[in-house]
C-alpha positions as CSV (number, residue, x, y, z in Angstrom):
1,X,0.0,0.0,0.0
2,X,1.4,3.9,-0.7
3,X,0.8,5.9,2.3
4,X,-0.3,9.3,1.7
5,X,-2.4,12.0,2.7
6,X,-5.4,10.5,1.3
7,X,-5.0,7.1,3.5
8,X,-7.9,6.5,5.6
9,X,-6.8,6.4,9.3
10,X,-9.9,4.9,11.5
11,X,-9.3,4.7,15.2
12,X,-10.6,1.5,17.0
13,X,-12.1,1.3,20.8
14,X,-13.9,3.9,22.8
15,X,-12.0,4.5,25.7
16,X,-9.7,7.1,27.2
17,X,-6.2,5.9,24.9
18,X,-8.8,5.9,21.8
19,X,-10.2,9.5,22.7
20,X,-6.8,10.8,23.2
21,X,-5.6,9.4,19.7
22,X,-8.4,10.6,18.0
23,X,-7.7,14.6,19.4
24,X,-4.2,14.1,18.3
25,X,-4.9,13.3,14.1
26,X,-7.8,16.1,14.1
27,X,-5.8,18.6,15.6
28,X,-2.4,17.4,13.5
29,X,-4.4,18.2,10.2
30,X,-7.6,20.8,10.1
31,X,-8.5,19.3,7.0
32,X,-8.7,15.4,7.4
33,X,-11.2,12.8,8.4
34,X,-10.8,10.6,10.9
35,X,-13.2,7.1,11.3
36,X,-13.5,5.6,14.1
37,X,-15.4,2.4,15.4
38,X,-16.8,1.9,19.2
39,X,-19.6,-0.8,20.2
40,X,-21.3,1.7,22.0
41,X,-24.0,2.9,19.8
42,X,-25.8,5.2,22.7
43,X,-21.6,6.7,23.1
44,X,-21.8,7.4,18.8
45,X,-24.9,9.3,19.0
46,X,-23.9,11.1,22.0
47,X,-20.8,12.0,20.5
48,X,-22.2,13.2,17.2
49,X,-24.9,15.5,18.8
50,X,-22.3,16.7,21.6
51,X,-19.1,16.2,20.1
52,X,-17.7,14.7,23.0
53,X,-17.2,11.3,24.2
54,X,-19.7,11.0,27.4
55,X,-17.6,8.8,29.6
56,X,-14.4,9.3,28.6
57,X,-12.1,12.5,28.2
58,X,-15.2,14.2,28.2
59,X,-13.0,17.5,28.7
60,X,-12.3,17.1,24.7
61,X,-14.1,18.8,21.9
62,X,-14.1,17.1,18.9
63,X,-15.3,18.3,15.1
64,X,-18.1,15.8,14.0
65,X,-17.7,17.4,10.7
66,X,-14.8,15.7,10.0
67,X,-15.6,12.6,12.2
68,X,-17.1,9.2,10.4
69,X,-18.2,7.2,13.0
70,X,-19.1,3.7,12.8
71,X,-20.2,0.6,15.2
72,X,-19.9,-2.4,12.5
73,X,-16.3,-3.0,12.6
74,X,-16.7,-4.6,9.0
75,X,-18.0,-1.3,7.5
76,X,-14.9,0.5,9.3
77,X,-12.3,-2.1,7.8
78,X,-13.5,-2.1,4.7
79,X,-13.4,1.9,4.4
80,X,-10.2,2.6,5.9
81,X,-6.8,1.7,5.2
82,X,-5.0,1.9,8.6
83,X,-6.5,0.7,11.6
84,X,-5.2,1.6,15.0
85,X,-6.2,-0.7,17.6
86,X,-7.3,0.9,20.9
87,X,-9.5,-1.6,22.5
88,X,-7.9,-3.0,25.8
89,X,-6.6,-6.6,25.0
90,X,-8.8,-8.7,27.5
91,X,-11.9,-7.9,24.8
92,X,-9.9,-7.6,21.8
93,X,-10.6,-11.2,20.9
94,X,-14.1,-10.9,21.6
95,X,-14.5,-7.4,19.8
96,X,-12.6,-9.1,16.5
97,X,-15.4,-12.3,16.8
98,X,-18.0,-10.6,14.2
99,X,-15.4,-8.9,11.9
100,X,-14.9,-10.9,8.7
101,X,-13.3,-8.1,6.3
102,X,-10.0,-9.4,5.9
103,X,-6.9,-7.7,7.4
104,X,-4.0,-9.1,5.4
105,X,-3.5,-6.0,3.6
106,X,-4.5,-3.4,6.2
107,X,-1.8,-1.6,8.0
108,X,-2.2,-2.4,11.8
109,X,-0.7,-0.2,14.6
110,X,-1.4,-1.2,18.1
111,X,-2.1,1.2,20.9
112,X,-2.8,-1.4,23.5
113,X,-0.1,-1.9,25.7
114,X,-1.2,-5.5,26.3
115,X,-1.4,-9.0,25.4
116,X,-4.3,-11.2,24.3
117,X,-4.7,-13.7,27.1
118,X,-6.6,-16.1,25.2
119,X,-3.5,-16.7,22.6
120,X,-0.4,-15.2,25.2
121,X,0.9,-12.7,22.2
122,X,1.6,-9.8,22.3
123,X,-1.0,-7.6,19.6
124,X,1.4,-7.5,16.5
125,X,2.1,-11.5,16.9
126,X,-1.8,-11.9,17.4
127,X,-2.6,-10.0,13.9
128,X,0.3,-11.8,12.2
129,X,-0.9,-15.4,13.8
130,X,-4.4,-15.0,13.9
131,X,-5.0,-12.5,10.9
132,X,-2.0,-13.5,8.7
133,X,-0.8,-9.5,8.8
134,X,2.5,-9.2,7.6
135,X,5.0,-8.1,10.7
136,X,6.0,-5.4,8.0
137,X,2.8,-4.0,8.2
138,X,2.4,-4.1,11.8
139,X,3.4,-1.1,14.5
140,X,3.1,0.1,17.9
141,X,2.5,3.4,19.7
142,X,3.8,3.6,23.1
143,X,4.6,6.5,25.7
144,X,5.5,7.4,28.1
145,X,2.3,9.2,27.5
146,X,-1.3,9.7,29.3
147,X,-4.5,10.6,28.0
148,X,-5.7,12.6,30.2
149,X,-2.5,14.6,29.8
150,X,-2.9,15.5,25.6
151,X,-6.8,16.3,27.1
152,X,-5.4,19.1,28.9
153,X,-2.6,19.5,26.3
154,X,0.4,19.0,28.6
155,X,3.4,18.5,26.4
156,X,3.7,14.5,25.9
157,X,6.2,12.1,24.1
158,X,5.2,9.4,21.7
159,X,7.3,6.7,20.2
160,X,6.2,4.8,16.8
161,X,7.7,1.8,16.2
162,X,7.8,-0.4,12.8
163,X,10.2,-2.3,11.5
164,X,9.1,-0.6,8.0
165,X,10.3,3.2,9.6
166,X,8.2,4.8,6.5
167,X,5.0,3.4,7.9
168,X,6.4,4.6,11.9
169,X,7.4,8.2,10.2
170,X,3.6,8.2,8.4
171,X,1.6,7.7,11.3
172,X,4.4,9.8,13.8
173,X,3.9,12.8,11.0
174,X,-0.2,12.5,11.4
175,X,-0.2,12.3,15.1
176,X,2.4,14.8,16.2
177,X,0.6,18.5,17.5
178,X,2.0,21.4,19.5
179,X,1.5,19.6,22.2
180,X,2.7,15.8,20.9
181,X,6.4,15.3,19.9
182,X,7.1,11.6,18.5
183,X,10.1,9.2,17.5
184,X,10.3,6.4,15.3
185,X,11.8,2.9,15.9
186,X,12.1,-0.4,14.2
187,X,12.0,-2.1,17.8
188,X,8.3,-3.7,17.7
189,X,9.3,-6.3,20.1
190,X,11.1,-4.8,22.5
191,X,8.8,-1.4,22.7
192,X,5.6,-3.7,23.0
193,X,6.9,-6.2,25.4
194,X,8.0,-3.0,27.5
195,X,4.5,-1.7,27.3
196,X,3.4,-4.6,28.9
197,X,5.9,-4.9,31.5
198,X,5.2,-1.7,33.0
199,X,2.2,-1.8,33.9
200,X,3.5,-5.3,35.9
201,X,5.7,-3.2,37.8
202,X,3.2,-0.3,37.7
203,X,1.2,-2.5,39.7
204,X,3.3,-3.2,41.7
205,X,4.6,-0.2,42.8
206,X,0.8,0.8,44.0
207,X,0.6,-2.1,46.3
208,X,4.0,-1.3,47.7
209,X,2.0,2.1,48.2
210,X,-0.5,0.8,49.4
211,X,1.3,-0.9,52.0
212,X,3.2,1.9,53.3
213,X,6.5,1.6,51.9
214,X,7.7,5.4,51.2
215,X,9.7,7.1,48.2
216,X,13.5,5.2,49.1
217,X,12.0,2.4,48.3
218,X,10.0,2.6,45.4
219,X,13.4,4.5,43.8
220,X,14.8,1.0,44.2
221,X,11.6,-0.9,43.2
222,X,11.6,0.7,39.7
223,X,15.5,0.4,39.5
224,X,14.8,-3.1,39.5
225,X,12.0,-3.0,37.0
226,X,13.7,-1.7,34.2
227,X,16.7,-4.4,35.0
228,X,13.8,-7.2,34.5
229,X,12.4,-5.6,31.3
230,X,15.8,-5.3,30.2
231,X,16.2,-9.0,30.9
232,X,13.3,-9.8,29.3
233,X,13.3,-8.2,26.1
234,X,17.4,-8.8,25.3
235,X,16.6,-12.5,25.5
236,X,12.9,-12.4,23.7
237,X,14.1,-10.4,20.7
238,X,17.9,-9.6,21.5
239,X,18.9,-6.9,19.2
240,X,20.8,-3.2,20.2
241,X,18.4,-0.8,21.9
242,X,18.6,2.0,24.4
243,X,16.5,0.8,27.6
244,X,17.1,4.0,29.0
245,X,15.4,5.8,26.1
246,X,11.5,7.0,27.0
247,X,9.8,4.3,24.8
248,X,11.1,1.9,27.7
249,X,12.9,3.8,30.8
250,X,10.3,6.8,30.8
251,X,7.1,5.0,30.1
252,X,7.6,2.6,33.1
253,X,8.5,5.8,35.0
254,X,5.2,7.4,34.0
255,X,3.5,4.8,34.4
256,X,4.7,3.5,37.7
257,X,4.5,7.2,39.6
258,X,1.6,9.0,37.7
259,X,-1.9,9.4,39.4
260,X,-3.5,8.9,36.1
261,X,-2.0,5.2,36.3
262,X,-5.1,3.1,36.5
263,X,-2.2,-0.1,37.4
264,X,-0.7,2.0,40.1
265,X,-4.3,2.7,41.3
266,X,-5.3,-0.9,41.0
267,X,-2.1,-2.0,42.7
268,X,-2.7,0.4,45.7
269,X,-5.8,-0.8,45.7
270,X,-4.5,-4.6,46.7
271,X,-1.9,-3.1,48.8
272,X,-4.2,-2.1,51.4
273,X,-6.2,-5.2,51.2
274,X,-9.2,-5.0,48.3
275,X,-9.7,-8.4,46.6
276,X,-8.8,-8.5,42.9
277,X,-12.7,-8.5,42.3
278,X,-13.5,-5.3,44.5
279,X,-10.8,-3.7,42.8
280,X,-11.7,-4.2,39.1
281,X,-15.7,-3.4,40.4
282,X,-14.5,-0.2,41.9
283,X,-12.4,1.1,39.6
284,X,-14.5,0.7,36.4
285,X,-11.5,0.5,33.9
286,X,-9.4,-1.9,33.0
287,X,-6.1,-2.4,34.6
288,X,-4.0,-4.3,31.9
289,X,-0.8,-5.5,34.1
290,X,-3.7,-7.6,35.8
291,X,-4.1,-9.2,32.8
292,X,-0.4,-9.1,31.4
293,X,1.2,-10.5,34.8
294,X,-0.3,-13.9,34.1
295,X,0.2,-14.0,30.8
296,X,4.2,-12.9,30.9
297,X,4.0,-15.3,34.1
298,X,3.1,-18.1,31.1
299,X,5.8,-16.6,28.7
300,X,8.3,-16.9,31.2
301,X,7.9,-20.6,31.5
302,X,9.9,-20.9,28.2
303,X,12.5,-18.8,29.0
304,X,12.8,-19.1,32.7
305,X,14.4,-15.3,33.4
306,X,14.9,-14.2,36.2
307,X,12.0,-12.0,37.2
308,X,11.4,-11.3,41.0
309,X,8.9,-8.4,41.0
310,X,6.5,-9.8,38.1
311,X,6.7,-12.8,39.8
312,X,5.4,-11.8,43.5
313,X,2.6,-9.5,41.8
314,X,2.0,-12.8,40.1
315,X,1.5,-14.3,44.0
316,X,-0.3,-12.0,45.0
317,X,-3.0,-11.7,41.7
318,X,-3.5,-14.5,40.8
319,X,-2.5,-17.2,44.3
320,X,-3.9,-14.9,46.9
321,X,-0.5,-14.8,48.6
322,X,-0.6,-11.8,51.0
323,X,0.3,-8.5,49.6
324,X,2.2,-7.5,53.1
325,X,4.3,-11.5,52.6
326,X,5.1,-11.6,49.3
327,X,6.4,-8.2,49.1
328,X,8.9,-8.7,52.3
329,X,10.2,-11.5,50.2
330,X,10.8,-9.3,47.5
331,X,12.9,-6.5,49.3
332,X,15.6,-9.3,50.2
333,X,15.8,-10.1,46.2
334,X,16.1,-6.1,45.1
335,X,19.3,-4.3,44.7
């Protein structure tokens, strides 16, 4: 496919991430129309009398003029030509069930930060596996980088990664604002698998909160983190990268200390001693490194590195170890 300024970008999910991403291409370019595809029909009306999403990022005005809004994901396939994926990965599967417009020669870029837990892959593996995508037409867009930060317009960092950098320069070009800077890289592995990570140890560094245990500690905490994604992504898909760079190092940062984390919320949450249940029911979004700590728990099975933190929140999730236990045993293992 040629990329240009006539491609058809449709955004895909309803939430915060997909809000966020849809403020960012209509401010980029005054002129261009953006589809987008959410379940919610009661949302799409809302949105086109209102121009607003109603329960998320409601803050945002968005120009329905230049908005094509859809909820048939095979009419929004078929009429667009990249698809950004915005839908949190524990109903990805279930969202793709009805869609039968093929995606082979779509471009896919992933803004999920998760992995399908039905099929343990991370999303471009699951549209390469599952929807025979080409990996050279697959991306990701990672932070470090809230929504409800480009709401209020803060300044924010994106990175695109493809391993085709025209496609990562295209969509970085169509998303970048006053308020947005981007980067390309080629590292679709490592900056994916690092999305997932983080919100692990995102996680927890809210139940070490919730527990009590002050700033020292967390310093060392994260320290540690970004020494097991390190581990973890050299041996998954060992080739040079920069784990200091923001795609990894300051999205686990952001991540771990913002109070727009919803996996530092959840994880405080635990830490002072809601169920895994309560905490979901409370919260009323989806926490992915609930989701992404069993499923990298799985991975690691194969390659047996040495993970500490992932594996206490691991305890803890999904064992019903207690928080206060686990995490004693985990300040002996830190450095």
């Amino acid at each position: 496919m040629t990329l240009s300024k006539s491609s058809k970008i449709c955004i895909l999910g309803g939430g915060s991430w997909a809000t966020a991403l849809m403020k960012m291409l209509l401010d980029n370019d005054t002129d261009a129309t953006v589809h987008w595809f959410m379940r919610n029909a009661e949302a799409i009306e809302y949105i086109q009398n209102k121009g607003r999403n109603p329960k998320y990022l409601s803050s945002i005005k968005l120009d329905t003029s230049r908005l094509v809004l859809y909820n048939n994901i095979n009419e929004a396939v078929e009429n667009s030509d990249i698809l950004i994926f915005a839908i949190p990965s524990a109903f990805l599967n279930n969202a793709l069930q009805s869609l039968t417009v093929p995606l082979k020669d779509k471009i896919i870029f992933s803004a999920i930060k998760g992995i399908v837990p039905e099929h343990n892959l991370i999303i471009g593996e699951f549209f390469h596996q599952q929807y025979q995508v080409p990996f050279e037409s697959v991306g990701v867009i990672t932070g470090p980088c809230h929504a409800e930060e480009v709401a209020m317009e803060r300044l924010s960092y994106i990175t695109v990664a493809a391993i085709d950098l025209i496609k990562a320069e295209f969509i970085a070009t169509r998303i970048e604002t006053m308020y947005l800077k981007t980067m390309i890289s080629d590292d679709i592995y490592g900056t994916e698998y690092s999305s997932v990570l983080k919100n692990i140890f995102a996680v927890a560094a809210g139940v070490c909160h919730g527990l009590g245990y002050g700033d020292n500690f967390q310093a060392v905490l994260i320290s540690n983190s970004i020494l097991e994604i390190q581990r973890f992504v050299n041996t998954v898909h060992p080739i040079k990268r920069d784990i200091k760079s923001s795609a990894y190092l300051g999205d686990l940062l952001v991540t771990a200390y913002s109070k727009f984390s919803r996996n530092r919320t959840f994880g405080t949450m635990i830490g002072k001693g809601y169920s895994v249940q309560s905490a979901q029911l409370e919260m009323n979004m989806v926490a992915e490194g609930y989701y992404a700590t069993k499923c990298i728990h799985q991975i690691n099975k194969k390659y047996n590195i040495n993970m500490p933190i992932s594996d206490a929140i691991y305890q803890i999730l999904y064992h019903g170890k207690p928080a206060a236990f686990e995490i004693r045993l985990l300040t002996d293992k830190l450095r």
